[in-house]
N, C-alpha and C positions, 0 to 999 in steps of 0.2 A: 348449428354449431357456431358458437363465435368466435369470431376473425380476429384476431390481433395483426397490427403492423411488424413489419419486420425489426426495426427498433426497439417497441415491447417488446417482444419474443425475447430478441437480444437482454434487455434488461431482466426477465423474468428467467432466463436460461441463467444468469451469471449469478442471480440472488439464490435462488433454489439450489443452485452448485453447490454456491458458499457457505450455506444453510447447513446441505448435508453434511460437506467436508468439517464445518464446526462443529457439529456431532461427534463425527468419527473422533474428532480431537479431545474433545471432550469426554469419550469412552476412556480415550488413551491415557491422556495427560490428567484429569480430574474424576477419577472413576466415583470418588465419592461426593460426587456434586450430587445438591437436596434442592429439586426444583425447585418446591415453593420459597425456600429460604433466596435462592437464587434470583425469581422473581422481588422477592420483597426487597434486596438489594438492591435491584435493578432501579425500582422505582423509588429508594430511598438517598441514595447517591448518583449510582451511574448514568444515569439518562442526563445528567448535568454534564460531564466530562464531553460521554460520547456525543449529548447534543450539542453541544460545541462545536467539537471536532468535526460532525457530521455539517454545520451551517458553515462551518470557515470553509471548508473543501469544497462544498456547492456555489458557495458567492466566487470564492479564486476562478472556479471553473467559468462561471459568469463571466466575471469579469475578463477573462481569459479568452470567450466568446466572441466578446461585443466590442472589448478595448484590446488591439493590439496595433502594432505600426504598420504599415504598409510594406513596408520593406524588411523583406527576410534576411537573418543572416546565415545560412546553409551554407552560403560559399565559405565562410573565416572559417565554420568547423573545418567544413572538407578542406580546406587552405591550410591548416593547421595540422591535422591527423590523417588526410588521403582515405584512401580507401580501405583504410586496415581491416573494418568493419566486416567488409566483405569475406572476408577468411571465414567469419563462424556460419555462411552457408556453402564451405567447400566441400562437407559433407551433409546431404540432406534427405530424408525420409517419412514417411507418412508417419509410423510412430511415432520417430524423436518430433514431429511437428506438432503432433497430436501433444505429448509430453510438455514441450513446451506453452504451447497456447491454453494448457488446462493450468502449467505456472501462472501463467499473466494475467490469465483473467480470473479463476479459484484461487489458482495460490495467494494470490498474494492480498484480496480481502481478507481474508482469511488468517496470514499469519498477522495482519495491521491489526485485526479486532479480537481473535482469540489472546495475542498477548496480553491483552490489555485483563483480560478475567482470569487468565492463567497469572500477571502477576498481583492480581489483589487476592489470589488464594492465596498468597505468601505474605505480605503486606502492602494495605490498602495505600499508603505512601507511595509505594513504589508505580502502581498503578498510576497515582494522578500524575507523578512527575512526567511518564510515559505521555499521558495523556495533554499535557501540556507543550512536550517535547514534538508531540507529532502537530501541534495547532502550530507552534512556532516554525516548526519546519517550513510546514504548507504556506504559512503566510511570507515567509523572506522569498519563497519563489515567484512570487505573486510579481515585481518588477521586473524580471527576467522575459516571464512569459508576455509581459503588455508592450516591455520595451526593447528586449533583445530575441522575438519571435526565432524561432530554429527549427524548418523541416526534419520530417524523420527522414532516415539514409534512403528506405524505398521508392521515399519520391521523388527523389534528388536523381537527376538523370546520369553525373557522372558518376556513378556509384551502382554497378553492377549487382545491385540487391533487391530480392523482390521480398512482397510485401506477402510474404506467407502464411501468416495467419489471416490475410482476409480470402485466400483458397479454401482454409478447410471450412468454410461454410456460408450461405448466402449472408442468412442472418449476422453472423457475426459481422461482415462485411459492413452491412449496413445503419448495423448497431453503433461500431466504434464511429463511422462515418457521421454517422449522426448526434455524436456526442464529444466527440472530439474535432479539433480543428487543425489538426495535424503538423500545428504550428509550435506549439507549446513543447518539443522532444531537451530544452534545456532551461534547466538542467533535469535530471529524470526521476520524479516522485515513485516513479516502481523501484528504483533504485534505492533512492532514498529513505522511504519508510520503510521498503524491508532491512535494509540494515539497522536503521534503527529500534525497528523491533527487535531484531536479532543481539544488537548493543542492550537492550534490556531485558531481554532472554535471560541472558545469565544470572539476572537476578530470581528466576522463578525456578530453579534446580537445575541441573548438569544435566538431565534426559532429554527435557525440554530444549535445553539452551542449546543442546547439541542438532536435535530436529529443528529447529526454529534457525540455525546457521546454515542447514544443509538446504532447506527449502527460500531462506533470501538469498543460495546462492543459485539457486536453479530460477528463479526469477528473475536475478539480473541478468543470465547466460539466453533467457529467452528473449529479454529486447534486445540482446544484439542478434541472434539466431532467426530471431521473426520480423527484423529491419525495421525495428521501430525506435529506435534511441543509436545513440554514437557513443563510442569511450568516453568521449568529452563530457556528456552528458550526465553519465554515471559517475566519473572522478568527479565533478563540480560539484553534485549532488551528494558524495561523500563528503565534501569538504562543510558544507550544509551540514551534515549531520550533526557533526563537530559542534560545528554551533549552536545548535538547537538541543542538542543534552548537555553545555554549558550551562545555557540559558536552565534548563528545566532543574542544574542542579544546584543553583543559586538561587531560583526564581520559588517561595512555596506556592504550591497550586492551592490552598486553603484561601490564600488571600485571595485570587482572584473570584475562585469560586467556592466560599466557605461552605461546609457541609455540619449541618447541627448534629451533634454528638449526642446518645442516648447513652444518659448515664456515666460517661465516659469510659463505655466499653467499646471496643472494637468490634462490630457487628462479622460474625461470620456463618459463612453458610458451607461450610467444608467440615468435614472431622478434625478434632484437635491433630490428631500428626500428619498432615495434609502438604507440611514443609517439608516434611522426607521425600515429596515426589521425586 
């Protein structure tokens, strides 16, 4: 039988998750998705967008690694906010822990990359701008993380909060441990893109936009629930957002990443009323 390290396992538990959970969404939200038409968009546009998006997030993370300062700043949060954090494990439980950590680590791949195909079934525009909106995002955090390092609340000793999601599983444990440097909590990219996808939700119908608000808020509730982020972290990261679907609503994403036009139709692989979702 072969062996995987606990890190794999971790990596290939959270893809597989998110796999299926984009499924399931995918039943929900695009019942009339045509694989093969699917594919051939995928490889005619999208893999530009998302490959983008997927190298900026990989190098920030890098660099997030290898370049940060020595010196933490944990105390100015906690100097700042106290220990408010600690209220969201006054109440705690194996379910609601369970709930939460399948937010944090499913949820929220999950709602970052299905909006992206839930808004180009409505229009293909709206998707790159998205698309552009989350490289922008990810990239103004990149200074934060190198120059103003910020512990999660868990590790922070005055701050009575334990690190809950690394309980319910070895693996997990070992996985974030090994992929995270548990420096980088400000401002909070879980926070951050899921709102923002949720800020772009609305453009792909009211069903969607409605599930896509109700699960970026269950992802934010579990980094502070699971002691991985501080309010601070989330409100700064709001304010991020801000800036980053400015940015994408001035900025067009053709320039950057032009996309050749066939014909001058708008390729789709949805049924014509597929904007009713």
């Amino acid at each position: 039988m072969l062996a995987v390290s606990l890190p794999t396992a971790y990596t290939l538990s959270v893809a597989l998750g998110s796999l299926l959970a984009m499924g399931v969404a995918a039943a929900v939200f695009l019942p009339r998705l045509d694989p093969v038409g699917f594919v051939r968009e995928f490889l005619r546009t999208d893999w530009k967008y998302l490959g983008v998006a997927w190298i900026v997030t990989n190098l920030v993370n890098t660099i997030a690694h290898r370049f940060h300062a020595d010196q933490t700043f944990t105390w100015l949060i906690y100097e700042f906010e106290g220990p408010v954090v600690a209220a969201f494990q006054s109440v705690t439980s194996e379910p609601l822990t369970l709930l939460f950590t399948a937010a944090y680590l499913v949820g929220f791949p999950t709602i970052v990359l299905f909006t992206y195909f839930k808004l180009k079934a409505h229009d293909e525009r709206e998707a790159r701008r998205y698309a552009l909106a989350y490289v922008v995002l990810v990239l103004i955090a990149v200074p934060f993380f190198v120059f103003v390092p910020v512990g999660i609340p868990a590790l922070y000793p005055a701050v009575t909060v334990k690190p809950l999601i690394f309980d319910v599983s070895p693996i997990i444990r070992a996985g974030m441990l090994a992929t995270d440097t548990m420096v980088k909590a400000f401002p909070s990219l879980h926070t951050g893109l899921s709102v923002l996808a949720a800020l772009y939700a609305r453009k792909a119908g009211p069903r969607y936009a409605a599930a896509a608000l109700a699960l970026a808020g269950l992802i934010v509730l579990s980094t502070f629930y699971l002691g991985i982020h501080w309010l601070t972290d989330a409100a700064f990261a709001v304010v991020l957002v801000g800036v980053a679907y400015w940015v994408s609503r001035r900025v067009d994403p053709e320039r950057v990443l032009p996309v050749p036009a066939l014909g001058g139709l708008r390729p789709a692989f949805l049924s014509p009323d597929r904007d009713t979702e």
